[in-house]
C-alpha positions as a printed Julia matrix, in Angstrom:
82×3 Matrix{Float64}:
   0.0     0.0     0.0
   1.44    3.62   -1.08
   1.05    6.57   -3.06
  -0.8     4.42   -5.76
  -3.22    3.64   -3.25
  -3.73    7.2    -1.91
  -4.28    8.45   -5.41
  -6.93    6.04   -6.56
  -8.86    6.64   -3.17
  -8.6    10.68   -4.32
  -9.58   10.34   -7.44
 -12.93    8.47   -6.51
 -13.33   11.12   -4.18
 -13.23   13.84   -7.28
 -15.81   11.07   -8.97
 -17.9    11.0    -6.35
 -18.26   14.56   -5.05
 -18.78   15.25   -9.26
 -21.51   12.7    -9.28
 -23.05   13.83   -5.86
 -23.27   17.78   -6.62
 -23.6    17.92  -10.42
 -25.48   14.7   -11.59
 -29.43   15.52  -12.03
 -30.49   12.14  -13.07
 -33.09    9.81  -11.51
 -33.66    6.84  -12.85
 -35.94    4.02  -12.28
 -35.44    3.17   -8.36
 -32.39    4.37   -8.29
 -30.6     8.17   -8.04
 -28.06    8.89   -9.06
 -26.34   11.04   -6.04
 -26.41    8.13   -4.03
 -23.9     6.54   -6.24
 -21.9     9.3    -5.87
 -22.41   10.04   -2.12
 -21.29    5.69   -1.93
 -18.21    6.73   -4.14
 -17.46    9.92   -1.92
 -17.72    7.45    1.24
 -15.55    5.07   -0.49
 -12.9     7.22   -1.42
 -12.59    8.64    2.13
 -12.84    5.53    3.84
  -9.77    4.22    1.46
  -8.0     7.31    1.51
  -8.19    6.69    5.18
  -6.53    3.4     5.18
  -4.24    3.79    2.53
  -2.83    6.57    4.47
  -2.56    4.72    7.99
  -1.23    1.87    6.34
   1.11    4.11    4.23
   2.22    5.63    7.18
   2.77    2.63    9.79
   4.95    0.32    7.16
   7.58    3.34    6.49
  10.11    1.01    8.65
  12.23    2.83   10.9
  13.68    6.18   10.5
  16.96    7.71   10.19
  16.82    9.19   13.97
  16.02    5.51   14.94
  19.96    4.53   13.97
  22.77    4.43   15.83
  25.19    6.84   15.86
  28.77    7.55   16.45
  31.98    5.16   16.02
  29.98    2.04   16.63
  28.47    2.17   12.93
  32.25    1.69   11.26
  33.78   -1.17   11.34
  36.86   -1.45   13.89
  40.37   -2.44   12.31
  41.81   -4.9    14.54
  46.18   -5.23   14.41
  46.89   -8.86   15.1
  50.6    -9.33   16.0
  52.07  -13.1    16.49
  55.1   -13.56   18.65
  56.67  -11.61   20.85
């Protein structure tokens, strides 16, 4: 889950809020702001998520590492004999 994610759920918010405030049509049983006001809700709803879940698998950050000399390796001099 990502940016892809985020930007589908935004777009279907555009569709939806489109289809909510500027659709007129009423058909048979049906009208036609309620399938945009079920778009708009599930847009938000998965703009939501995508955005938690975006957020919570970043994996740790760079103040989360340690720092100072024990992040380079430590040359060792090995003498034999005396």
């Amino acid at each position: 889950m990502g940016r892809p994610e985020v930007a589908l759920s935004a777009i279907t918010v555009v569709v939806g809020t489109t289809i909510y405030w500027a659709a007129t049509y009423q058909g048979a049983g049906f009208r036609l702001s309620t399938v945009g006001a079920n778009f708009l809700i599930a847009g938000a709803s998965g703009f939501a998520a995508s955005t938690i879940n975006f957020a919570v698998s970043r994996g740790p950050t760079l103040s989360r590492a340690p720092a100072g000399p024990s992040t380079r390796r430590r040359s060792r001099k090995i003498e034999f004999g005396s």
